[in-house]
C-alpha positions as CSV (number, residue, x, y, z in Angstrom):
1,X,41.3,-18.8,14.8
2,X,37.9,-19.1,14.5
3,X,34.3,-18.3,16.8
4,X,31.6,-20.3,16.0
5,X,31.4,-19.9,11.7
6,X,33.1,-17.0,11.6
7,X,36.8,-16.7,10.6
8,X,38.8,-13.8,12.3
9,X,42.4,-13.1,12.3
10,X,43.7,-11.1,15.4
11,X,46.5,-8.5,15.4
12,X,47.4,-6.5,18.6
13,X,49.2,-3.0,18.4
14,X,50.8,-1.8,21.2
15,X,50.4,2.0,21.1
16,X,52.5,2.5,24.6
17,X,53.0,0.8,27.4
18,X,50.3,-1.4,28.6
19,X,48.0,0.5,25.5
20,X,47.0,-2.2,23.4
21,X,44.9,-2.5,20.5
22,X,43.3,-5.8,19.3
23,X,41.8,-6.1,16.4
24,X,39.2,-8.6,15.6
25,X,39.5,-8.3,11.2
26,X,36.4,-11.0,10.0
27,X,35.3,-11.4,6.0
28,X,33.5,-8.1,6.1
29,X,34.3,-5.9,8.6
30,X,36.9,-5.6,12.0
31,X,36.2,-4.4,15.6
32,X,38.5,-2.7,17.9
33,X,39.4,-3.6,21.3
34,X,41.4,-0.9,23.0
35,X,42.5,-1.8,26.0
36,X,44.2,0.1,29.4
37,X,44.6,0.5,32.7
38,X,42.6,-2.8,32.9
39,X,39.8,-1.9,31.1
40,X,38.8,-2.0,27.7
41,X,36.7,0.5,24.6
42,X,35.4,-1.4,21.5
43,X,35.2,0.8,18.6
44,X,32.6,-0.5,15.9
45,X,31.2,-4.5,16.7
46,X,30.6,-6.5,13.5
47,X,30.2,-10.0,15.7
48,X,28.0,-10.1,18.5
49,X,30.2,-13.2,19.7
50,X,32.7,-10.9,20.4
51,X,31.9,-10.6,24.0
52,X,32.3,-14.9,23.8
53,X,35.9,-13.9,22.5
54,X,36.6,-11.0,25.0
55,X,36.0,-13.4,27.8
56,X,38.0,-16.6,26.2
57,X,41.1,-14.6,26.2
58,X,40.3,-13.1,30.1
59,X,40.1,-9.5,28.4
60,X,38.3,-7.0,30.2
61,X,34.9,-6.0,29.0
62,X,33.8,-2.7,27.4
63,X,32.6,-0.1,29.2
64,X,31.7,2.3,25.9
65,X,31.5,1.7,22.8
66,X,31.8,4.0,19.8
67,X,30.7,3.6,16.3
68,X,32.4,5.4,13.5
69,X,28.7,5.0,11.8
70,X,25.6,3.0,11.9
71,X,25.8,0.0,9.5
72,X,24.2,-3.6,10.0
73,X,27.9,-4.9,9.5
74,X,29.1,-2.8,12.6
75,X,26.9,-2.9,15.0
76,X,26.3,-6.4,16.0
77,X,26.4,-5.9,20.2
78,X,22.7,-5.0,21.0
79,X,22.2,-6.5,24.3
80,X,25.5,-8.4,24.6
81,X,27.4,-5.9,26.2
82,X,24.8,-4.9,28.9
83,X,27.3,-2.5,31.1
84,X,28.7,-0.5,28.2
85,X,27.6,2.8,27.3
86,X,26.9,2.9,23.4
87,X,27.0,6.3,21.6
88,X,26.5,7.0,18.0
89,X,26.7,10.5,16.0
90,X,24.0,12.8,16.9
91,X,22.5,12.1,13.4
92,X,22.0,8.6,13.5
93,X,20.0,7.9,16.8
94,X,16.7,7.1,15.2
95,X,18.6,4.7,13.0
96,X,20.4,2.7,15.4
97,X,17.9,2.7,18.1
98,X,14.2,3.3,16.7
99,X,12.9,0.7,14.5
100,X,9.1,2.8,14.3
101,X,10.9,5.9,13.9
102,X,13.2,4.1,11.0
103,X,10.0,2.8,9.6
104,X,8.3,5.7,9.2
105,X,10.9,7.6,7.4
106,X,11.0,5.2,5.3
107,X,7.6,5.0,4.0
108,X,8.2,8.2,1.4
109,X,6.7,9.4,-1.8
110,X,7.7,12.7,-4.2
111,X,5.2,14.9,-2.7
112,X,7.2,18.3,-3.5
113,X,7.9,17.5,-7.3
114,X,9.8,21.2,-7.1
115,X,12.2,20.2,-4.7
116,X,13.7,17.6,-7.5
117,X,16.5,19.8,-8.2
118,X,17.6,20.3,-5.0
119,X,17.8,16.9,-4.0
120,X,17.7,14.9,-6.6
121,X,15.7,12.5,-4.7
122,X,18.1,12.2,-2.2
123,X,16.0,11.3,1.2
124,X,16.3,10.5,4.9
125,X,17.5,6.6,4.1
126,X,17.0,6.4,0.6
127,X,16.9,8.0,-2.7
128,X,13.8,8.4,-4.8
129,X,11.7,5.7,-2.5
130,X,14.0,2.9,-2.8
131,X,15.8,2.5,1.3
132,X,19.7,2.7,0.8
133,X,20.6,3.1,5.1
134,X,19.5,0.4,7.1
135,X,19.4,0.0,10.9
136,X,21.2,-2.6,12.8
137,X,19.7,-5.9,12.9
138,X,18.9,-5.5,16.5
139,X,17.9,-1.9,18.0
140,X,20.6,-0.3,19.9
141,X,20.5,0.8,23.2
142,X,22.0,3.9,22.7
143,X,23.7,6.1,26.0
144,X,24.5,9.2,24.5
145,X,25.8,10.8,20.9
146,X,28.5,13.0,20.0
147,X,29.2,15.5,17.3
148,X,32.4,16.3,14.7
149,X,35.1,18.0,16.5
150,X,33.7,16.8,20.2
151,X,37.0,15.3,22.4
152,X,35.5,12.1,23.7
153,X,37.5,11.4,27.3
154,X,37.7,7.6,28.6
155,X,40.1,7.2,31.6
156,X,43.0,9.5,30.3
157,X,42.7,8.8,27.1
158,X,40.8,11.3,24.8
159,X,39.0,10.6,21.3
160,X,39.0,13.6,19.2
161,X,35.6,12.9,16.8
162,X,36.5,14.0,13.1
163,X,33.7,13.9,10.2
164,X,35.1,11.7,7.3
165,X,31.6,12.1,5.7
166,X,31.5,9.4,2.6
167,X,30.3,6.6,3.7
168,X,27.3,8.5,5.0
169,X,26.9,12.4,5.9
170,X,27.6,11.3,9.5
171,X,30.8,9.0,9.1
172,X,33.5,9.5,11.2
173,X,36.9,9.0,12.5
174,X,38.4,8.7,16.2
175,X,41.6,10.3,16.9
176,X,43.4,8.8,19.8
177,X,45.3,10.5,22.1
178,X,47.4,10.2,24.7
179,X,49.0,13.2,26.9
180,X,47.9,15.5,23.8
181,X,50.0,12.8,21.2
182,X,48.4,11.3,19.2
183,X,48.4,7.6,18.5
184,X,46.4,6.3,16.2
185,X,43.0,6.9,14.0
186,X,40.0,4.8,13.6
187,X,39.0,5.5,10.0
188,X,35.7,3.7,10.1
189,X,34.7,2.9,6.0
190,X,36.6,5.5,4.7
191,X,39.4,3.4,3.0
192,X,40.7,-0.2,3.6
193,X,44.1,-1.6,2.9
194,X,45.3,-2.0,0.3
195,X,44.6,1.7,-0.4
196,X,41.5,0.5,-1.5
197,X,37.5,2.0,-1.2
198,X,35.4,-0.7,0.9
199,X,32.2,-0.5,-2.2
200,X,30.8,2.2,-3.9
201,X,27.2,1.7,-2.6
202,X,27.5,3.1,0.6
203,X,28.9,6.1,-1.4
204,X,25.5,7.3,-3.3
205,X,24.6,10.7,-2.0
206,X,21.3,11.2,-4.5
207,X,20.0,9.7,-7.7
208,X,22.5,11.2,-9.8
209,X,25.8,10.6,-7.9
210,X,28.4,10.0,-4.6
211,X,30.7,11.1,-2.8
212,X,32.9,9.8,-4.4
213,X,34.9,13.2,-5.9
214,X,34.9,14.4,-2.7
215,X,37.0,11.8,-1.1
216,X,40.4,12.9,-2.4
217,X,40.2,16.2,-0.3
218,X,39.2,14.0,2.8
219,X,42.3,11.4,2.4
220,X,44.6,14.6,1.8
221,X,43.7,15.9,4.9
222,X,43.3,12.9,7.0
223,X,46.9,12.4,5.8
224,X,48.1,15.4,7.0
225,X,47.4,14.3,10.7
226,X,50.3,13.3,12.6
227,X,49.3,10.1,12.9
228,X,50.7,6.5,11.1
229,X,48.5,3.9,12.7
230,X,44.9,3.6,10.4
231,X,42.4,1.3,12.3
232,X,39.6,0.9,9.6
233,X,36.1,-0.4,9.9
234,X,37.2,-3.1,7.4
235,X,39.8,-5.3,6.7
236,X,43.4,-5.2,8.4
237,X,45.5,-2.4,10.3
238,X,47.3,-0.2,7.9
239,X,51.0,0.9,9.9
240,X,51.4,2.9,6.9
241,X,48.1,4.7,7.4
242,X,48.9,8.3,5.5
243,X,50.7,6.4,2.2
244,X,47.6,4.3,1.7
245,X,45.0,7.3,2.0
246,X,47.3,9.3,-0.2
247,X,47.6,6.2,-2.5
248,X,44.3,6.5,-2.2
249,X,43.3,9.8,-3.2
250,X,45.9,9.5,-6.2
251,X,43.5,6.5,-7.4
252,X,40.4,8.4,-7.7
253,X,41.8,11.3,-8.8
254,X,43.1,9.0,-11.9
255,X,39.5,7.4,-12.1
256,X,38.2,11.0,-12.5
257,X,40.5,11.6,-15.4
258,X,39.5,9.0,-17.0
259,X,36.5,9.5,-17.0
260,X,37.1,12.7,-19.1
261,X,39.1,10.7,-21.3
262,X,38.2,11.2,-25.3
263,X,40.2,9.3,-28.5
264,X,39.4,12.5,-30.4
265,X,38.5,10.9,-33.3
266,X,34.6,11.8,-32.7
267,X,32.7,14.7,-33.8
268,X,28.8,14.7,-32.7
269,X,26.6,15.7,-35.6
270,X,25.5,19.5,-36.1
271,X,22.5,20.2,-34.1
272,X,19.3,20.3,-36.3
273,X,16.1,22.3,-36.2
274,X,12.9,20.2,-36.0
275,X,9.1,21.5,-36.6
276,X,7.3,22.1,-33.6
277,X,4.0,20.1,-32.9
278,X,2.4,21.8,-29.6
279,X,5.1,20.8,-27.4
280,X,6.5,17.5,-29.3
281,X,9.3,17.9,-32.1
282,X,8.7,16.4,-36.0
283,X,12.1,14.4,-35.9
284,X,11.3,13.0,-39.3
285,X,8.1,11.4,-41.2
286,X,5.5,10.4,-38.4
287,X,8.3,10.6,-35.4
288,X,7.7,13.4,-32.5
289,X,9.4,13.4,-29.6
290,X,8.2,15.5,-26.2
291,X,10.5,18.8,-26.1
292,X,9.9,19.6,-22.3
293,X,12.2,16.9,-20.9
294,X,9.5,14.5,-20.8
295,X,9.8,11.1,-22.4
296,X,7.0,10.6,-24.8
297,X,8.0,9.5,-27.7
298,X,5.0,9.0,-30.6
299,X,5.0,7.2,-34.4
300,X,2.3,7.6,-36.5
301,X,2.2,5.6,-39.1
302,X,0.1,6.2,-42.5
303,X,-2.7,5.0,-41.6
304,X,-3.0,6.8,-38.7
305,X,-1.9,4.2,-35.7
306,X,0.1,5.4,-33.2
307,X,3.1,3.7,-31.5
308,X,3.8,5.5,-28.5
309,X,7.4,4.7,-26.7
310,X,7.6,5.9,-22.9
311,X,4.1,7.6,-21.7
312,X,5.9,10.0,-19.1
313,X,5.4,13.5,-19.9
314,X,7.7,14.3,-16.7
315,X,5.8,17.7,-15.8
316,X,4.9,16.8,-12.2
317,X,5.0,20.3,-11.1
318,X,1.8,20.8,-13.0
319,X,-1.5,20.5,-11.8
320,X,-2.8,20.0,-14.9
321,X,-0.2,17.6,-16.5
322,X,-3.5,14.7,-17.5
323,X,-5.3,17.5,-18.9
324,X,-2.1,18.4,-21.2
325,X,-1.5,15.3,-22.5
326,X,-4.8,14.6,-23.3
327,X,-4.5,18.1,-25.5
328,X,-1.4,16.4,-27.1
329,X,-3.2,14.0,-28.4
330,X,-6.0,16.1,-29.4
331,X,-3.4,18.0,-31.4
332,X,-2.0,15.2,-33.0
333,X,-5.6,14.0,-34.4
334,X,-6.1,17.3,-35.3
335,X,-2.9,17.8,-36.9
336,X,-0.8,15.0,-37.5
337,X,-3.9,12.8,-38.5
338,X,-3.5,10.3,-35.4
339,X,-7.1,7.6,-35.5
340,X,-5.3,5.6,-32.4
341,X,-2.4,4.6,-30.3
342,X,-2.9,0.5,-30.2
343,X,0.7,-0.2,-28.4
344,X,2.8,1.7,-26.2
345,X,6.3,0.4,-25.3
346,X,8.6,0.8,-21.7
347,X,11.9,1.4,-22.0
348,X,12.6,0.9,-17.8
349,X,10.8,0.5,-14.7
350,X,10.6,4.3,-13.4
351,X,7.6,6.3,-12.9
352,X,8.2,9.1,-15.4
353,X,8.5,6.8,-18.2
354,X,4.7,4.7,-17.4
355,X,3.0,6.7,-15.7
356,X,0.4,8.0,-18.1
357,X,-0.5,4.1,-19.4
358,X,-3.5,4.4,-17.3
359,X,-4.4,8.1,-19.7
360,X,-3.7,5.8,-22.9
361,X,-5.9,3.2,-22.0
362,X,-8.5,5.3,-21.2
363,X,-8.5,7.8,-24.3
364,X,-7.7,4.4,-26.6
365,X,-8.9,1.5,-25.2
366,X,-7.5,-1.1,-27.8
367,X,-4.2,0.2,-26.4
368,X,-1.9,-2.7,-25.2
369,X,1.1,-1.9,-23.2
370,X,4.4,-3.8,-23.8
371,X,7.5,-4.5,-21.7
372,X,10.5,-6.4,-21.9
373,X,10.4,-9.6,-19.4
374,X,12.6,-7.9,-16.6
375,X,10.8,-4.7,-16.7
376,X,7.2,-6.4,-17.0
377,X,7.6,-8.0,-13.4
378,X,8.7,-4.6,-11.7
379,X,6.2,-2.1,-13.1
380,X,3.4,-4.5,-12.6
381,X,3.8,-5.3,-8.9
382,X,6.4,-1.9,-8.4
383,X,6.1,-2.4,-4.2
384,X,8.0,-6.0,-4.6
385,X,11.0,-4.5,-5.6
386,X,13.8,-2.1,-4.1
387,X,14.5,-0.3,-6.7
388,X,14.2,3.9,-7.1
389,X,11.8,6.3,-8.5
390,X,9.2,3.3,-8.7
391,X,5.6,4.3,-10.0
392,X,4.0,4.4,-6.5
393,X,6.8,6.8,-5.4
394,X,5.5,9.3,-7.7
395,X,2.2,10.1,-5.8
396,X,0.2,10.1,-9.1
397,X,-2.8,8.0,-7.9
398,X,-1.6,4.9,-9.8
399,X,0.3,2.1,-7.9
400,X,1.4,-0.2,-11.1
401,X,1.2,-0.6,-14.9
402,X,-0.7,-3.5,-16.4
403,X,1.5,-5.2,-19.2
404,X,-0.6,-7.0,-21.9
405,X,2.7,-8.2,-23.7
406,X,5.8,-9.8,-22.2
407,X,8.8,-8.9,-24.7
408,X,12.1,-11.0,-24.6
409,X,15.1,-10.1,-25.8
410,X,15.2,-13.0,-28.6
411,X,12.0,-12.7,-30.0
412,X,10.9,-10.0,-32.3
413,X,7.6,-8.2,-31.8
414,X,5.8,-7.0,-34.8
415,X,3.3,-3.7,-34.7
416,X,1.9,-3.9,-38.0
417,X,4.0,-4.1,-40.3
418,X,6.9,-2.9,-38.5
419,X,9.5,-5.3,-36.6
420,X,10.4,-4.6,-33.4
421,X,13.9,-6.3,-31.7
422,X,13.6,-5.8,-27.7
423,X,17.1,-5.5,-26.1
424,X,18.2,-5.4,-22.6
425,X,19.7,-2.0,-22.5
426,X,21.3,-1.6,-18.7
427,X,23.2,1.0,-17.5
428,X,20.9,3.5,-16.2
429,X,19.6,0.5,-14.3
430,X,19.6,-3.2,-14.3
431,X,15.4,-3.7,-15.8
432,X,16.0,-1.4,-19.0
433,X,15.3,-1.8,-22.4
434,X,15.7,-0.7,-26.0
435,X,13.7,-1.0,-28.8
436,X,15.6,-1.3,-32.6
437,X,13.3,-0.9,-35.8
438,X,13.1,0.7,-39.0
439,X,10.1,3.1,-39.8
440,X,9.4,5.3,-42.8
441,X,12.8,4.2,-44.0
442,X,14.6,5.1,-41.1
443,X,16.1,2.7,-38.7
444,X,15.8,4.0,-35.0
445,X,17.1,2.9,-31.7
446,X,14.9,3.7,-28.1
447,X,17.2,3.9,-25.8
448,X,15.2,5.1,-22.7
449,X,17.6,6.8,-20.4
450,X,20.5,4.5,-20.7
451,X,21.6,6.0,-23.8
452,X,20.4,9.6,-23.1
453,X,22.7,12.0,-25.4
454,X,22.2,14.8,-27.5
455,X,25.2,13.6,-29.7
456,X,27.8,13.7,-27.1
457,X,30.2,10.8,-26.0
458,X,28.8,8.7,-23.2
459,X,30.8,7.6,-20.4
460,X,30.8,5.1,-17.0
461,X,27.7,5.1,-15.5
462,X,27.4,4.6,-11.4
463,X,24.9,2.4,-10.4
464,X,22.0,4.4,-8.4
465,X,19.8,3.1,-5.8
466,X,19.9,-0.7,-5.9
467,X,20.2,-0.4,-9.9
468,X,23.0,-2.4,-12.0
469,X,26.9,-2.9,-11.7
470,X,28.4,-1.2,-14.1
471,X,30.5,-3.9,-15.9
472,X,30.4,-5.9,-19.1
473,X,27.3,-8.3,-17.6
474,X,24.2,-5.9,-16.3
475,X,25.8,-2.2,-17.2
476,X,26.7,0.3,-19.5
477,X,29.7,-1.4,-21.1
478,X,26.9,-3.7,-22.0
479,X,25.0,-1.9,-23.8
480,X,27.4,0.0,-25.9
481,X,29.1,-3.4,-26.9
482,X,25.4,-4.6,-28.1
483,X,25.2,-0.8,-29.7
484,X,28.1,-0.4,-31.6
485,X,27.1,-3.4,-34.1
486,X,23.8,-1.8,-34.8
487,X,23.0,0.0,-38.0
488,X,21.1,3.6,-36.6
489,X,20.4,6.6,-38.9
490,X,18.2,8.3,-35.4
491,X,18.8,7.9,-31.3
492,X,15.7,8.8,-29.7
493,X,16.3,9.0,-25.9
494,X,14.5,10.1,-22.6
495,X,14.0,13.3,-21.9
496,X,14.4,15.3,-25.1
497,X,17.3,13.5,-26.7
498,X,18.4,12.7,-29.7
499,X,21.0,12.6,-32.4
500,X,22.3,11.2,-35.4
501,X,26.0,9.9,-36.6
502,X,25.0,7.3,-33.8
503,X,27.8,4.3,-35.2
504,X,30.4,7.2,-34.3
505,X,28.9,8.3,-30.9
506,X,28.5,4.1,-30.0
507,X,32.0,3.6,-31.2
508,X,33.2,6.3,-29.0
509,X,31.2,5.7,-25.7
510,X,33.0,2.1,-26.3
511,X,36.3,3.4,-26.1
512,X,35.6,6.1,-23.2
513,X,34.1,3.0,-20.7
514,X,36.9,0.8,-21.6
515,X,39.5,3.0,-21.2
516,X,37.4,4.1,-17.5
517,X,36.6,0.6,-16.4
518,X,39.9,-0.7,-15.1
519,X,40.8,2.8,-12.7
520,X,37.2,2.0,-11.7
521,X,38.2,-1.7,-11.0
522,X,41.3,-0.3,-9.5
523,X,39.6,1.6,-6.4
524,X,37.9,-1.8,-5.0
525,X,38.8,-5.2,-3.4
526,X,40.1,-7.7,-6.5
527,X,38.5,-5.6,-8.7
528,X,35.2,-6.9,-7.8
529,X,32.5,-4.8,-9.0
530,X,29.7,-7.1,-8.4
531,X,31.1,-6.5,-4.6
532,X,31.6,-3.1,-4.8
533,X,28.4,-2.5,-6.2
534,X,25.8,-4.1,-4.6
535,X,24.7,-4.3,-1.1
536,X,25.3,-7.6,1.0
537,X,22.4,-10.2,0.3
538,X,21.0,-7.8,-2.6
539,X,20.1,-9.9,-5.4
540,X,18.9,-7.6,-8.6
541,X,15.9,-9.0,-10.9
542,X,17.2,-11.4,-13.6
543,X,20.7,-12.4,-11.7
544,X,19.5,-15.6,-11.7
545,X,16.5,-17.6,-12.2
546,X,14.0,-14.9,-12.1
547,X,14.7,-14.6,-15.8
């Protein structure tokens, strides 16, 4: 059947006499009817036509209703169920129900650079500035909360509240039960038939990773309940809720081990011992590269010109950080016989690799800055975009980089003498870049943060914050397929990295993400990571016409 233009199927379990459970499964997401005794208790609401529904079929109307979390595809009732009594978890009243409150939290910048490895940008609704948790399209009018562990009663029926934290810190399940049996569960996001995750975004827990590893420990002992009957946030009833969690589990536990997967056929490259230069090391002939996980990255060619990949010296714990890098480059006139820097090249769109453009300009004012296409229109107008650890977020003073030269990826760009190919590079997010010349002999490869190794074997890559899929289109699998045919003598990545023997290490990383990709591909609807990956209506930069 079919309300208005959207397609549900109905199922109705009967959990005991006159205990019924419809269940209302759309495209998306499914809602819950339980009904007894003559009255009824929605769990989750992803249509707010469902009251439309409720009365076609002479069902009796809510008098609570429970979320398992707060999610734009769940809570759909607003004011269409004006006699029921809403409640939420404790945690997630300001989201459902207070849009200034919302807005406010969301309006954040890095303003405690030390906290960074605590939290690893992880914030009230987002991570590193860029708004991940968003509030229901229409405030909530919320009743009450509960809390994990709380026994919920309606009529003589009692909801047991168990954290199945995941899909948010504050996700949840509801354990029905009747004269202390219990009946069924209402698993929320946590999994969806067939054994399957629901996506991966709602998964992020900071910049550098989910919750993913933690799941397996959460099916196992969701399994362990004495309960068959799964009623999940999305997609259809599972009778055979405990096989399909541990199915589950099993999955991502097999992920995992791929990911550690190696051919053993790759050795990195000894570790070598590079001249120090204040606090950059002398890679080779005219190359330094910033030693204090920074990512400035500096050519001098000689003649004295200065190429300078990356202007982030990533020291925002220090006061003094302009000060320093204008001392760097007093050193390296002083030392390294440096007349100018006339270009400086972006490898992606975050803060700590542009931020000191503005310095550059300043110090060398015949200093152009250059950017691949994609990158270009993010760093220039930064507060457009959704993406995280965004200039502005940074706090520095400087809300955007100018970009005097638009690079594409099929048109070289010459500094000097020197050629220059510009290719997209994604994997540590969608706008990236990677520069491939030869200097002094040498042929390099600046790989930004996408290709970030001291000589070890990449792997998969999760997306972060609105950032790419990771598949064979806008991710890593990408960029090691364009890698591997590249001749490299030196890698030169963010934040202090480098190596050498780089066909080996590309040849490797290949193998490793194709050998991860399909128990990746396995854990989500159809394989689908374009789904799985990216939020509903999200649209990354160059997916279509923008590029």
């Amino acid at each position: 059947m079919s309300l208005g233009h959207c397609p549900l199927n109905q199922s109705i379990t009967t959990l005991a006499p006159e205990l019924r459970v419809h269940s209302l499964v759309g495209e998306d997401a499914t809602s819950h009817l339980v009904v007894w005794h003559g009255k009824s208790l929605l769990i989750d609401c992803h249509l707010p036509q469902l009251r439309d529904w409720i009365a076609q079929r002479g069902l009796p109307m809510p008098d609570l209703i429970l979320h398992t979390h707060v999610q734009p595809a769940h809570c759909r009732e607003a004011n269409h169920f004006p006699s029921a009594r809403i409640l939420v978890h404790t945690e997630l009243v300001e989201l459902a129900s207070d849009p200034v409150g919302y807005a406010r939290a969301t309006q954040t910048r890095w303003d405690h650079p030390a906290d960074w490895p605590i939290t690893l940008g992880r914030e009230k609704y987002g991570i590193a500035g860029s708004v991940t948790v968003f509030p229901p399209e229409k405030p909530l009018k919320i009743a009450g909360t509960f809390h994990e562990g709380e026994r919920l009663q309606w009529q003589d029926l009692t909801l047991v509240v168990r954290a199945l934290p995941g899909h948010g810190l504050a996700h949840v399940g509801f354990v029905l039960e009747l004269a202390g049996e219990s009946l069924a569960i209402f698993t929320g996001d946590l999994l969806r038939a067939p054994a399957q995750l629901v996506n991966i975004y709602d998964l992020e827990i900071n910049y550098g990773g989910t919750a993913l590893p933690s799941l397996p420990a959460i099916l196992r002992s969701l399994a362990e309940l004495p309960v068959t009957r799964y009623f999940p946030a999305t997609g259809p009833v599972m009778a055979d809720g405990p096989l399909q969690a541990l199915a589950l589990a099993a999955a991502i536990d097999e992920y995992h081990a791929a990911l550690r997967w190696q051919s053993g056929a790759y050795v990195p490259a000894p570790a070598c011992e590079y001249p120090l230069i204040g606090r950059y090391r002398q890679l080779y002939r005219g190359i330094y590269q910033i030693d204090n996980f920074g990512n400035c990255i500096l050519l001098i060619d000689d003649q004295g010109r200065g190429l300078m990949f990356d202007p982030g010296p990533c020291d925002y714990e220090s006061p003094t950080r302009v000060e320093t890098f204008r001392r760097d480059l007093d050193l390296f006139e002083s030392e390294c016989g440096l007349r100018t820097i006339d270009l400086a090249l972006i490898t992606h769109v975050h803060g700590d690799h542009c931020d000191m453009a503005p310095v550059l300009r300043e110090r060398f004012p015949e200093c152009r800055v250059g950017a691949l296409d994609l990158v270009a229109q993010v760093v220039r107008a930064p507060r457009n975009y959704p993406y995280a650890a965004l200039l502005p977020w940074y706090n520095v003073g400087v809300e955007q980089v100018a970009v005097d030269i638009v690079l594409r990826d099929d048109t070289p760009h010459r500094w000097h003498d020197v050629v220059i190919r510009t290719i997209h590079l994604p994997g540590h997010c969608y706008c990236h870049a990677g520069y491939l010349l030869t200097f002094n002999g040498l042929r390099l490869a600046l790989t930004g943060d996408t290709i970030q190794s001291r000589g070890e074997a990449d792997g998969l890559s999760f997306i972060i914050a609105n950032h790419s899929v990771p598949d064979e289109h806008s991710g890593i699998l990408k960029s090691y397929q364009q890698m591997v045919n590249e001749p490299v003598d030196l890698n030169i990545g963010g934040h202090g990295s480098h190596f050498t023997n780089c066909a080996a290490m590309y040849a490797e990383s290949l193998r490793r993400i194709e050998h991860a990709l399909p128990y990746l591909r396995r854990l989500v609807t159809g394989g689908d990571l374009n789904a799985a990956f990216l939020r509903p209506g999200f649209r990354p930069l160059g997916a279509g016409a923008e590029r």
